[in-house]
RODOTI-9282 format. One record per residue (C-alpha): x, y, z. Coordinates in nm, 4 decimals, padded with zeros to 6 digits, always signed. Layout:
BEGIN
+----------+----------+----------+
|     east |    north |       up |
+----------+----------+----------+
|        X |        Y |        Z |
...
+----------+----------+----------+
END
This chain:
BEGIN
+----------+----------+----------+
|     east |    north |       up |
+----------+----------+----------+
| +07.6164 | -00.7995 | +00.9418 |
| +07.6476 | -01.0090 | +00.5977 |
| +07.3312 | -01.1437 | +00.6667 |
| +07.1443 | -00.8256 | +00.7532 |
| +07.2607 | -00.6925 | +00.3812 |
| +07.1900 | -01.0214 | +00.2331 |
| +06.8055 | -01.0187 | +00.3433 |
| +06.7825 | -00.6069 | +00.2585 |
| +06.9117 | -00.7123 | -00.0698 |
| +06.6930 | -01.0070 | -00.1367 |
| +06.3974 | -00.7566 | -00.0198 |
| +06.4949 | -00.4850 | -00.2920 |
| +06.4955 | -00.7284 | -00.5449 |
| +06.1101 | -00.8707 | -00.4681 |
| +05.9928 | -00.5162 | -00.4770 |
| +06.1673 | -00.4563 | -00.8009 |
| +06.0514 | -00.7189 | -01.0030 |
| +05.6950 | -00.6399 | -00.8763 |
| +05.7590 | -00.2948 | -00.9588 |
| +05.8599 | -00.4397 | -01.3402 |
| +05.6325 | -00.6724 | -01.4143 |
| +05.3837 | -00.5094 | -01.6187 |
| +05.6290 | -00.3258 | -01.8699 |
| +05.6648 | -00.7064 | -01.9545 |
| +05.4183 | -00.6837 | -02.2511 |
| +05.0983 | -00.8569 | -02.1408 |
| +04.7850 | -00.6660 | -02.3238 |
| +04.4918 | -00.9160 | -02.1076 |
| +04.4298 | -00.7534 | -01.7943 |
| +04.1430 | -00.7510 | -01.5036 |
| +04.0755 | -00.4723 | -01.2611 |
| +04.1828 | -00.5649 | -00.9160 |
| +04.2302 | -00.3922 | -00.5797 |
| +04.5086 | -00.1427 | -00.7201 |
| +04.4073 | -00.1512 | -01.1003 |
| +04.4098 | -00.3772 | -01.3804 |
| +04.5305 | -00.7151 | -01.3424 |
| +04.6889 | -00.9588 | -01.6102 |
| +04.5885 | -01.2940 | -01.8208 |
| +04.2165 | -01.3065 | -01.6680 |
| +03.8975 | -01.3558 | -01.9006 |
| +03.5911 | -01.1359 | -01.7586 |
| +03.2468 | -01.2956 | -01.8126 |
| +02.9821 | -01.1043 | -01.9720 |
| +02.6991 | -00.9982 | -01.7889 |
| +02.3110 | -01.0021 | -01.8722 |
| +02.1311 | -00.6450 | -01.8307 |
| +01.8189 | -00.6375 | -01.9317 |
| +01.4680 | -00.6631 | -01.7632 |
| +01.3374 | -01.0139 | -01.5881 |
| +00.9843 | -00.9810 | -01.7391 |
| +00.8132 | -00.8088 | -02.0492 |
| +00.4042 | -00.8072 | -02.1057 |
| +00.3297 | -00.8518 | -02.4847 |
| -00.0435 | -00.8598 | -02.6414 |
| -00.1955 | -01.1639 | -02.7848 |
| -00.1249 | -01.2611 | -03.1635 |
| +00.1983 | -01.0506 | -03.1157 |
| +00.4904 | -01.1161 | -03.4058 |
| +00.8231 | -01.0320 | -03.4210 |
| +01.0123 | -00.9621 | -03.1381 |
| +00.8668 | -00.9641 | -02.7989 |
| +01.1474 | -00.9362 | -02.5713 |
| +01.5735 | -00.7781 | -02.6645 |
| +01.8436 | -00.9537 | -02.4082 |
| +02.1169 | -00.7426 | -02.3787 |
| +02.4199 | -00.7922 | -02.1807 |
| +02.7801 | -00.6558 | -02.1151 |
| +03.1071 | -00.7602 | -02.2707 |
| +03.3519 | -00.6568 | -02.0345 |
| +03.6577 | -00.7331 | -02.2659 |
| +03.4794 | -00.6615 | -02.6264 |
| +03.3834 | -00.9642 | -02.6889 |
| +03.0957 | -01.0953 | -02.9741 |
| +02.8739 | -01.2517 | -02.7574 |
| +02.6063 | -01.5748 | -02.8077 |
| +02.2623 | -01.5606 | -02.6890 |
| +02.0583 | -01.9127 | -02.6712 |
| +01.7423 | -01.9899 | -02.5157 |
| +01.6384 | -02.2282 | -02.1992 |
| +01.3747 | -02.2947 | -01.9209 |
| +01.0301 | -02.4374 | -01.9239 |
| +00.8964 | -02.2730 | -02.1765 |
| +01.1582 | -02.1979 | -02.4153 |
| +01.0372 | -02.4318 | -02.7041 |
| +00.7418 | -02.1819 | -02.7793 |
| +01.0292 | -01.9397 | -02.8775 |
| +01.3046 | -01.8579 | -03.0865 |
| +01.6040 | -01.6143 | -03.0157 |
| +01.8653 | -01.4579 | -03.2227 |
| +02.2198 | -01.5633 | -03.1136 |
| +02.3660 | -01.2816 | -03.2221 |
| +02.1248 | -01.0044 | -03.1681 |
| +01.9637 | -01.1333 | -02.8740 |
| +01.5781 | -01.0683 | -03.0076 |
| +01.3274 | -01.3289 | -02.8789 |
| +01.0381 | -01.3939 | -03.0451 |
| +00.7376 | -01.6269 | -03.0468 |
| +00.7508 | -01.9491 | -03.2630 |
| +00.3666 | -01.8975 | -03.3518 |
| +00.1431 | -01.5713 | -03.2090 |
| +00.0484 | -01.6745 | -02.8817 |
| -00.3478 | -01.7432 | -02.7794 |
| -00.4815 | -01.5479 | -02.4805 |
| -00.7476 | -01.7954 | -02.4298 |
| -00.5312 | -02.0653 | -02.5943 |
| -00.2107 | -02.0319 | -02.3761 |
| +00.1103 | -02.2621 | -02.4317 |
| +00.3020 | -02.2425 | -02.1670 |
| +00.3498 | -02.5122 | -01.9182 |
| +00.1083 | -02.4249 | -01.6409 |
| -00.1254 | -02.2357 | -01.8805 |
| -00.1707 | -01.9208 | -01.7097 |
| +00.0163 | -01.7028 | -02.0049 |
| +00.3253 | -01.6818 | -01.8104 |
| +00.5546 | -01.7884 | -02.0218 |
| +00.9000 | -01.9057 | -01.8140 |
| +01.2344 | -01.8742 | -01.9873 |
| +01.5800 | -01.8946 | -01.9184 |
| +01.8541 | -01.6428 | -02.1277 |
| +02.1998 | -01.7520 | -02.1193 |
| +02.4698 | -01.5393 | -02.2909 |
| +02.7910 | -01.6727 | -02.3029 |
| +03.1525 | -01.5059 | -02.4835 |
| +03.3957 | -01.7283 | -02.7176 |
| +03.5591 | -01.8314 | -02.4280 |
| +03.3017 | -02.0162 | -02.2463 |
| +03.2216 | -01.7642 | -01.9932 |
| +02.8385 | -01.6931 | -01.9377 |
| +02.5759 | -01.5350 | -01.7325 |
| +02.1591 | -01.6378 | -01.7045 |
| +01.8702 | -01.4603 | -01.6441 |
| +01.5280 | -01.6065 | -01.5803 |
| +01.2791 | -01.3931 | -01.7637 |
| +00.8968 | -01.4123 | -01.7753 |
| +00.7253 | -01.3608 | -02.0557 |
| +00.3338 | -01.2484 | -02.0005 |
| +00.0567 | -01.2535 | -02.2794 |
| -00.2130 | -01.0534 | -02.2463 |
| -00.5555 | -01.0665 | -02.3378 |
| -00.6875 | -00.8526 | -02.6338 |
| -01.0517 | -00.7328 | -02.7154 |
| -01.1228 | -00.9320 | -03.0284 |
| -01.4742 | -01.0034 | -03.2067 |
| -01.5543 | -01.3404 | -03.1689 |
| -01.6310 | -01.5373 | -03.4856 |
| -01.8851 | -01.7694 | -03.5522 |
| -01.6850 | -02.1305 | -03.6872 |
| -01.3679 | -02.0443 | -03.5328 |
| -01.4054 | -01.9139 | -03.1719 |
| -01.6457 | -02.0961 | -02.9155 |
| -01.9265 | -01.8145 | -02.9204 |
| -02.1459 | -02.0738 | -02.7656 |
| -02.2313 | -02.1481 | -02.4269 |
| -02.5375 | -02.3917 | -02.3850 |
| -02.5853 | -02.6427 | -02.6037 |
| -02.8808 | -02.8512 | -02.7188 |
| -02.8135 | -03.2626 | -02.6917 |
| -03.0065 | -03.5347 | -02.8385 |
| -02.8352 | -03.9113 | -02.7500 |
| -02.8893 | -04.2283 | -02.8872 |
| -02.9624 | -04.1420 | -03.2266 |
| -02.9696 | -04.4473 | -03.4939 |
| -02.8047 | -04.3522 | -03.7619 |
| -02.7118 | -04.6792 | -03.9457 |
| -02.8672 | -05.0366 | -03.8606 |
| -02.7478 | -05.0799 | -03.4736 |
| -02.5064 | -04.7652 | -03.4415 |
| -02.5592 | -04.4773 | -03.2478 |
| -02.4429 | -04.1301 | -03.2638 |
| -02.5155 | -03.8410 | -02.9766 |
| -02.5845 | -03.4555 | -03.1548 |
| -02.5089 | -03.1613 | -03.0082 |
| -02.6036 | -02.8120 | -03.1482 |
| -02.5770 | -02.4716 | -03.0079 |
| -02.8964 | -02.3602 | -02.8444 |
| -03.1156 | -02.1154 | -02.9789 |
| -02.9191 | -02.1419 | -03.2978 |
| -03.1695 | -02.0407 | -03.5978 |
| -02.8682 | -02.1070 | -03.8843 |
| -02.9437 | -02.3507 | -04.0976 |
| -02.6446 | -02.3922 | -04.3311 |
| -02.3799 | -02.5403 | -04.0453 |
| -02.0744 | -02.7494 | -04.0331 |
| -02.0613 | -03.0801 | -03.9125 |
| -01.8048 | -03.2689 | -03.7031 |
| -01.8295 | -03.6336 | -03.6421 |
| -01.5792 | -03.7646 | -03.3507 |
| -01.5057 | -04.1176 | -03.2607 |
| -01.3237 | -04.2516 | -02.9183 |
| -01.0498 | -04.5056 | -02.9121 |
| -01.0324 | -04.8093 | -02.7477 |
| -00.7768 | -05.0173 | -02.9808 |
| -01.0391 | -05.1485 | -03.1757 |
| -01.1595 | -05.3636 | -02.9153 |
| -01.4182 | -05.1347 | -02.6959 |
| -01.4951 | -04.7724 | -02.7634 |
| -01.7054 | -04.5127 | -02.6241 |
| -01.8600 | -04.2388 | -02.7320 |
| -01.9296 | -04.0254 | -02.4269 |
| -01.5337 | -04.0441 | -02.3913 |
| -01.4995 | -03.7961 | -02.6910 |
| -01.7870 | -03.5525 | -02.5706 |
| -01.5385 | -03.2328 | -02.4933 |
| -01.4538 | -03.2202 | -02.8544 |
| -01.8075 | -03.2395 | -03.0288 |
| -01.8795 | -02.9792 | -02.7081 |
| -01.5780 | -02.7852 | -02.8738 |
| -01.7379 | -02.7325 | -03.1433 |
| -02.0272 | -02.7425 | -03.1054 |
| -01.9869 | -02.4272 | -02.8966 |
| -01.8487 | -02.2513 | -03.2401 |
| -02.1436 | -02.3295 | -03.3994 |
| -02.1215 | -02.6733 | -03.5573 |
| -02.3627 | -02.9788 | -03.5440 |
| -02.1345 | -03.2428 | -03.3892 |
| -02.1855 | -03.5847 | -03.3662 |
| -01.9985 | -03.8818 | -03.1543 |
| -02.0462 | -04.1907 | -03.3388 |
| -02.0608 | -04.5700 | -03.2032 |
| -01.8809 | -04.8119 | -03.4497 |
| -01.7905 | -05.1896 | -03.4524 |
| -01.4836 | -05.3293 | -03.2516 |
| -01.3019 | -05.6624 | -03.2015 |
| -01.4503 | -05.7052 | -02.8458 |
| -01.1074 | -05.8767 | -02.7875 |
| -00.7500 | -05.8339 | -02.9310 |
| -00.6619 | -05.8946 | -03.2492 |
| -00.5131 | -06.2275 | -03.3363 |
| -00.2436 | -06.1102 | -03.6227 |
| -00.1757 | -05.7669 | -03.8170 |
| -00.4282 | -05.8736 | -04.0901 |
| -00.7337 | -05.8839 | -03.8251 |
| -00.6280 | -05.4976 | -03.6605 |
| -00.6227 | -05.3830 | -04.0209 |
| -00.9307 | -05.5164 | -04.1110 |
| -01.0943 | -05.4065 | -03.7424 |
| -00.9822 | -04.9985 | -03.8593 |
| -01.1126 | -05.0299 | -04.2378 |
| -01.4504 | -05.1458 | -04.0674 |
| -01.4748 | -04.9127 | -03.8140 |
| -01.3959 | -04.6654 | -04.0255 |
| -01.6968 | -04.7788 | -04.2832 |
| -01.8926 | -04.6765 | -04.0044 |
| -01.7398 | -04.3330 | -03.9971 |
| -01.8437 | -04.2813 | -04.3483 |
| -02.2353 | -04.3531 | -04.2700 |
| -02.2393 | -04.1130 | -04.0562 |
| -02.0935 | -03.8948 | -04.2785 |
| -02.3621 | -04.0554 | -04.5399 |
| -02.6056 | -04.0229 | -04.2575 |
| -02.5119 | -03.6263 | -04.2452 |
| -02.5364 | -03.5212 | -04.6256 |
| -02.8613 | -03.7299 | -04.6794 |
| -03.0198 | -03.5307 | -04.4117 |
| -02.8617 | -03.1846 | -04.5725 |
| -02.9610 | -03.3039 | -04.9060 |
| -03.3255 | -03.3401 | -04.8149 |
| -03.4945 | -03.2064 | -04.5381 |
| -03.2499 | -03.0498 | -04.3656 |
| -03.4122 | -03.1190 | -04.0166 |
| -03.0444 | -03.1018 | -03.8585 |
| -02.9423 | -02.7518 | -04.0238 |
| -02.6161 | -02.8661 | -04.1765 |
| -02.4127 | -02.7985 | -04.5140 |
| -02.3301 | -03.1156 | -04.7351 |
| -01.9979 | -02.9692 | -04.8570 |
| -01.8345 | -02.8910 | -04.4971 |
| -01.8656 | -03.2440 | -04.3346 |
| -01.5107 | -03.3139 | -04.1201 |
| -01.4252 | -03.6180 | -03.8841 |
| -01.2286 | -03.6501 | -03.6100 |
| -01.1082 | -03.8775 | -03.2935 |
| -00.8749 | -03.9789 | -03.0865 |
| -00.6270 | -04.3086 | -03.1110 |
| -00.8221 | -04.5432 | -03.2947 |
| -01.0640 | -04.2467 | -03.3515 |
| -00.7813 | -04.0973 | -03.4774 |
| -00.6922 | -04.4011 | -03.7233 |
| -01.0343 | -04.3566 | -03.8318 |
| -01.0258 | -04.0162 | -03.8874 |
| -00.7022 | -03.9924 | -04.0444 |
| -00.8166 | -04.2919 | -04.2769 |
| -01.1099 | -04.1317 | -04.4013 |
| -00.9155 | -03.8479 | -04.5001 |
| -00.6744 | -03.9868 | -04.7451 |
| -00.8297 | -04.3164 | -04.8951 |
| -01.0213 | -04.3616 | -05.2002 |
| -01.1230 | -04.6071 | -05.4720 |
| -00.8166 | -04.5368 | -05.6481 |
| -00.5753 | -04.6213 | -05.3840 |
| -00.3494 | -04.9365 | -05.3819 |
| -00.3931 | -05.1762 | -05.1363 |
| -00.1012 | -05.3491 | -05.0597 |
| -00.1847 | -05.6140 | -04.7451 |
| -00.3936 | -05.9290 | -04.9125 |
| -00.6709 | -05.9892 | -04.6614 |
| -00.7303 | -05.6279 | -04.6440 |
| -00.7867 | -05.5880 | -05.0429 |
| -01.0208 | -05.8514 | -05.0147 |
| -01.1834 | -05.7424 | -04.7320 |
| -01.2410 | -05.3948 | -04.9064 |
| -01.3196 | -05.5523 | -05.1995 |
| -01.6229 | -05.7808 | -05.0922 |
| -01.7493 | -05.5053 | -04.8546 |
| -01.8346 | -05.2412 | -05.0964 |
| -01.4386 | -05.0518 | -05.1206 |
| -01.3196 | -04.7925 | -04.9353 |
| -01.6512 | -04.6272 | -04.8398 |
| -01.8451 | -04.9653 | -04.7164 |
| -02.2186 | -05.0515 | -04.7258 |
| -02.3203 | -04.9335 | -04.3943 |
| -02.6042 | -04.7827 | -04.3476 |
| -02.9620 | -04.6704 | -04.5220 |
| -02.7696 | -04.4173 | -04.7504 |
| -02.5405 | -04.5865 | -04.9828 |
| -02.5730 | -04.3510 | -05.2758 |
| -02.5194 | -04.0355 | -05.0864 |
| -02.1409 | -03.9098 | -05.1524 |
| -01.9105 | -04.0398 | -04.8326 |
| -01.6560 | -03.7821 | -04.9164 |
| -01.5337 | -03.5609 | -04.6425 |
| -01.4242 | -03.2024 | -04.6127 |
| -01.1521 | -03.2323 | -04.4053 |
| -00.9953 | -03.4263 | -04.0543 |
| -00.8511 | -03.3593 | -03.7233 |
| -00.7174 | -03.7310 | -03.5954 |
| -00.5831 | -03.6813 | -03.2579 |
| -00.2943 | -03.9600 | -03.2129 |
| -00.4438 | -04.1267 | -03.5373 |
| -00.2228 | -04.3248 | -03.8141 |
| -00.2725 | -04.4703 | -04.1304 |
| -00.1795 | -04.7758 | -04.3388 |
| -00.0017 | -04.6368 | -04.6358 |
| +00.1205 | -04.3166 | -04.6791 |
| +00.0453 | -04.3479 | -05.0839 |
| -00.2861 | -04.2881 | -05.0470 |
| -00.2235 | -03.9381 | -04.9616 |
| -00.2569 | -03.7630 | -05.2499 |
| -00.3176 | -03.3775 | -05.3617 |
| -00.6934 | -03.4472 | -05.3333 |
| -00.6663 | -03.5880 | -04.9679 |
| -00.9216 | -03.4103 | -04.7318 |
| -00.8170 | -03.0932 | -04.5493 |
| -00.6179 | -03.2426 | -04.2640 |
| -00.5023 | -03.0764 | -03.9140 |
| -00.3079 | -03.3226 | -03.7045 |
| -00.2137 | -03.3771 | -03.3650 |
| +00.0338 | -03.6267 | -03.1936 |
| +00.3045 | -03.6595 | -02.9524 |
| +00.6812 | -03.6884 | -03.0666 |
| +00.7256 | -04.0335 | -02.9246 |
| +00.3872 | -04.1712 | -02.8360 |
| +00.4674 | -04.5213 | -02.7606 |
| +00.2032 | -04.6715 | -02.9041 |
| +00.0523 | -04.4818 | -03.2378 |
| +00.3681 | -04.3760 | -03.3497 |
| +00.4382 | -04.0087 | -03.4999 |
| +00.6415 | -04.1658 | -03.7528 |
| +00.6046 | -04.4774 | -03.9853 |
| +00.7314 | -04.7393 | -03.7212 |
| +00.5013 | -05.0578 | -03.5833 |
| +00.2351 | -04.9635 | -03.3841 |
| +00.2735 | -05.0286 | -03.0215 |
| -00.0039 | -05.1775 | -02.8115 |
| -00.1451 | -05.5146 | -02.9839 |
| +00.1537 | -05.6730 | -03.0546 |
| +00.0690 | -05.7738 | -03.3904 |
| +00.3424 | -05.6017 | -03.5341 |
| +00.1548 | -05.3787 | -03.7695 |
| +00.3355 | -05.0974 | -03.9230 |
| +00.1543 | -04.7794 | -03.9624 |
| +00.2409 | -04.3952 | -04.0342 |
| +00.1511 | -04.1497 | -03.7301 |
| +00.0900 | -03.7435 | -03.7400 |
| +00.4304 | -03.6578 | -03.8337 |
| +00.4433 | -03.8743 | -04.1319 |
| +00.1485 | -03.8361 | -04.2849 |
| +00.1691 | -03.4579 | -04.2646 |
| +00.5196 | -03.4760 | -04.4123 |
| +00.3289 | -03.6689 | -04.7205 |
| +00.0864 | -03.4009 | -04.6974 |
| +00.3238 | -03.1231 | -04.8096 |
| +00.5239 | -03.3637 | -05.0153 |
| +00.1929 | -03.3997 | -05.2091 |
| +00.0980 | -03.0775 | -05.2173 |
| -00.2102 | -03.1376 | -05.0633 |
| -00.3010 | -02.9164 | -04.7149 |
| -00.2285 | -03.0653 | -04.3840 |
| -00.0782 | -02.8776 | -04.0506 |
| +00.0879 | -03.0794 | -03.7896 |
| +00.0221 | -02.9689 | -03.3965 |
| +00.3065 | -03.1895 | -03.2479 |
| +00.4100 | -03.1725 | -02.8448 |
| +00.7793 | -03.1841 | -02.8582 |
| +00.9365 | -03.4118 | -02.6073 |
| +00.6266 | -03.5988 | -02.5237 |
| +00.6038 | -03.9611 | -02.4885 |
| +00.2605 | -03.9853 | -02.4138 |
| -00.0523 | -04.1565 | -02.5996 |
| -00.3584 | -03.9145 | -02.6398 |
| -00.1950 | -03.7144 | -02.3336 |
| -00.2696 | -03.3764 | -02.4098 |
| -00.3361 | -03.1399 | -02.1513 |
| -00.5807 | -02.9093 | -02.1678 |
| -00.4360 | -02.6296 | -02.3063 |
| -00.2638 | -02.7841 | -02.6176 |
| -00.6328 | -02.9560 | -02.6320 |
| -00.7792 | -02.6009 | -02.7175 |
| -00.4977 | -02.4601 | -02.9378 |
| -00.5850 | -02.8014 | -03.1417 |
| -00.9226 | -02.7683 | -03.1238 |
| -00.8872 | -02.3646 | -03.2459 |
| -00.6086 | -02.4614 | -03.5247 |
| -00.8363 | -02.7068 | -03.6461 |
| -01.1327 | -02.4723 | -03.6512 |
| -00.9263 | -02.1849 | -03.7844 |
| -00.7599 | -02.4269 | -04.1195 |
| -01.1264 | -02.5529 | -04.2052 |
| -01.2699 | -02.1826 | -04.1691 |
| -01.0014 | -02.0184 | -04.3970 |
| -01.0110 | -02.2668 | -04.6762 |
| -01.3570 | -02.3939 | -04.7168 |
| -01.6019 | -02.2561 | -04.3956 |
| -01.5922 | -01.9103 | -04.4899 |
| -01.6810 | -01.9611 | -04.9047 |
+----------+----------+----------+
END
C-alpha cells in the first residue's frame, strides 16, 4: 500500500513540473507537435524563384533573393556556384546584379550557352542557412550591328606570303566586297618563346577582325631558333622581334601614306598577339626613345640597332608609332616606360599564368630568370599614369594563353569596342 502511494505521488509530481515549466521565463521558443517549444534557433528559409530571364546589356539588378526569418532575424545574403564571379549581390538586400552587362553573342558563363549557374545562400547571425540554385538566362536583343566593333563580316578576302620587310612575311585579310577605303589595321603575332613562331597560329584573331571591318595582318618575325642562354639574350630576342612588329606597322602607314592600295588609315594602326606576341605587343605599346633602359646589353643592343623602333625594313622614315594594343598573355620589361602617352592598351591574362606572369614576378618557361611585368601590372601602371588601359583578367586561372572561346570573343569585342570609342569613331 506505501508503495502504491509512493509511485501515484512520484507520478503527480512529473506531470506537474511539465505542467510548470513554461511559466519559467524562457522567451526562445519553436513550434512543436502541441505548440511552441523552448531554446531552439529556426533557420531562415529562401523563397524566391530558381530562374529569372534578363535582356542583354542589362544593369542593375537582375534577380531579388528573398527568404524567411522565422525568428526576426537580419539576415546575410552571399553569392556561390559556377558562375557567381560574373556577379555581385547585396548582403543585406539580397539584389544580384551583373559585374559588367552581359554579351548575348559574347556569353560568360562557364559552358557559354547564357545560362548563367549560381548558388544563393542566406544565412541568420547564428549560423543557420538555406541555398538555392538559381539560373540566370541572358537573352538575345535586336541590336544594329556596327561597323569596327561587331563582326558584320562574313567572307573574307586573304592574300599570304606577303614581303613586307627584307625576308619577313605577313598574311592580309580584308572583308570581301569591302569598297571603304579609310580602315583600321591590326597586326597580330604568335608566340613561341622567342624560339619558333607561327603565324597561321594567330589567324582567328586577324579573322576577328577582320570580320569588323579591319585590314589585319599576321606578321613573321625573328626568333632564337633555340633557348636562350641567359636573361640578357631573351631580352634582346623580344626587343628584336618586336623591331619587326614596328615594320609592319612602318610597312602599314607607308602604304596609307601613298597609294593606299590596302585601304587603311595611318592614325588607327594597333598590334596585338599572344605570349611572346603578347610581349611584343605590349612592348610596342609603351616604349619610346625617351625611356630608360636599365639592363646593359639591352641599352646597347637598342642603341646600335637604331632605338626603340629598329631599322627593319624599306620604310625607316615612316612614323612606327601605334594607336593602340591588345597583348594576350604579353609582359613587359619595365613598367616606367608606361607613361600618359603609352598607346591605347586592352589587356588580357590569366590570374596565375605560370609562365608570363600577371604580375611583376620572373617569367616562367626559359629559366633565365628574367623578371618581367604581366597584364595585371602593367594595367595597374596604366591607371597609375593616367594613361588608358582595361584589363580582361580570368579569375582563378592558372593557365598560359588558355582562353576558351568565349572569353576569346568578349576580348576580342572589348578590344574593338575601347579602340572604337576613343579614336575609331573620330
Amino acid at each position: 500500500m506505501q508503495n502504491l502511494a509512493r509511485q501515484n505521488w512520484l507520478r503527480c509530481a512529473a506531470i506537474c513540473v511539465v505542467v510548470a515549466l513554461p511559466a519559467c521565463g524562457s522567451d526562445t521558443m519553436l513550434d512543436g507537435p502541441s505548440g511552441p517549444q523552448i531554446g531552439v534557433n529556426r533557420s531562415p528559409a529562401m523563397t524566391s524563384a530558381t530562374s529569372a530571364n534578363v535582356p542583354e546589356n542589362s544593369t542593375g539588378t537582375v534577380y531579388a533573393a528573398a527568404a524567411e526569418a522565422p525568428d526576426g532575424d537580419a539576415l546575410i545574403f552571399t553569392l556561390e556556384g559556377t558562375d557567381a564571379s560574373q556577379f555581385s549581390i547585396d548582403s543585406a538586400s539580397g539584389e544580384v546584379a551583373f559585374v559588367s552587362p552581359p554579351d548575348f553573342e559574347s556569353p560568360l558563363d562557364a559552358d557559354g550557352d547564357n545560362s548563367y549557374e549560381i548558388d544563393l545562400v542566406v544565412s541568420d547571425p547564428s549560423g543557420a542557412s538555406d541555398r538555392l540554385s538559381v539560373t540566370i538566362n541572358v537573352t538575345d536583343e535586336t541590336e544594329i550591328s556596327q561597323r569596327f566593333v561587331d563582326e558584320v563580316f562574313t567572307d573574307l578576302d586573304v592574300r599570304r606570303g606577303v614581303e613586307y620587310a627584307p625576308g619577313l612575311f605577313l598574311d592580309l585579310y580584308a572583308p570581301a566586297g569591302d569598297t571603304v577605303t579609310n580602315r583600321p589595321v591590326m597586326i597580330v603575332a604568335s608566340g613561341g618563346g622567342f624560339i619558333a613562331q607561327d603565324r597561321e597560329g594567330v589567324e582567328p584573331i586577324a579573322q576577328a577582325f577582320a570580320r569588323r571591318g579591319y585590314v589585319a595582318a599576321t606578321i613573321d618575325y625573328r626568333v632564337l631558333g633555340a633557348q636562350p642562354a641567359n636573361a640578357e639574350d631573351l631580352a634582346i630576342a623580344g626587343i628584336q622581334a618586336t623591331h619587326d612588329m614596328f615594320a609592319a606597322v612602318r610597312f602599314f602607314r607607308a602604304d596609307a601614306e601613298g597609294p593606299n592600295a590596302l585601304g587603311v588609315r595611318s592614325d588607327a594602326i594597333f598590334v596585338s598577339g599572344e605570349s611572346a606576341g603578347g610581349v611584343m605587343a605590349a612592348v610596342a605599346a609603351t616604349i619610346d626613345p625617351g625611356d630608360t633602359i636599365a639592363t646593359a646589353a639591352l641599352r646597347t643592343y637598342i642603341e646600335a640597332n637604331g632605338g626603340p623602333f629598329g631599322m627593319i625594313g624599306d620604310n625607316l622614315t615612316t612614323s612606327s608609332e601605334i594607336s593602340g594594343a591588345m597583348p594576350l598573355s604579353g609582359a613587359i620589361l619595365e613598367l616606367g616606360w608606361v607613361d600618359v602617352s603609352s598607346a591605347l592598351l586592352f589587356a588580357a591574362h590569366e590570374e596565375f599564368d605560370p609562365v608570363v606572369p600577371c604580375g611583376t614576378a620572373t617569367e616562367g618557361s626559359s629559366n633565365t630568370g628574367l623578371v618581367v611585368s604581366g597584364g595585371c601590372a602593367i594595367t595597374d601602371a596604366y591607371q597609375t599614369q593616367g594613361a588608358r588601359g582595361e584589363l580582361f583578367l580570368v579569375e582563378g586561372s592558372d593557365g598560359h594563353v588558355g582562353f576558351i572561346e568565349n572569353e576569346r570573343r568578349a576580348i576580342y569585342a572589348g578590344a574593338a569596342r575601347l579602340f572604337f570609342d576613343a579614336l575609331i569613331s573620330r
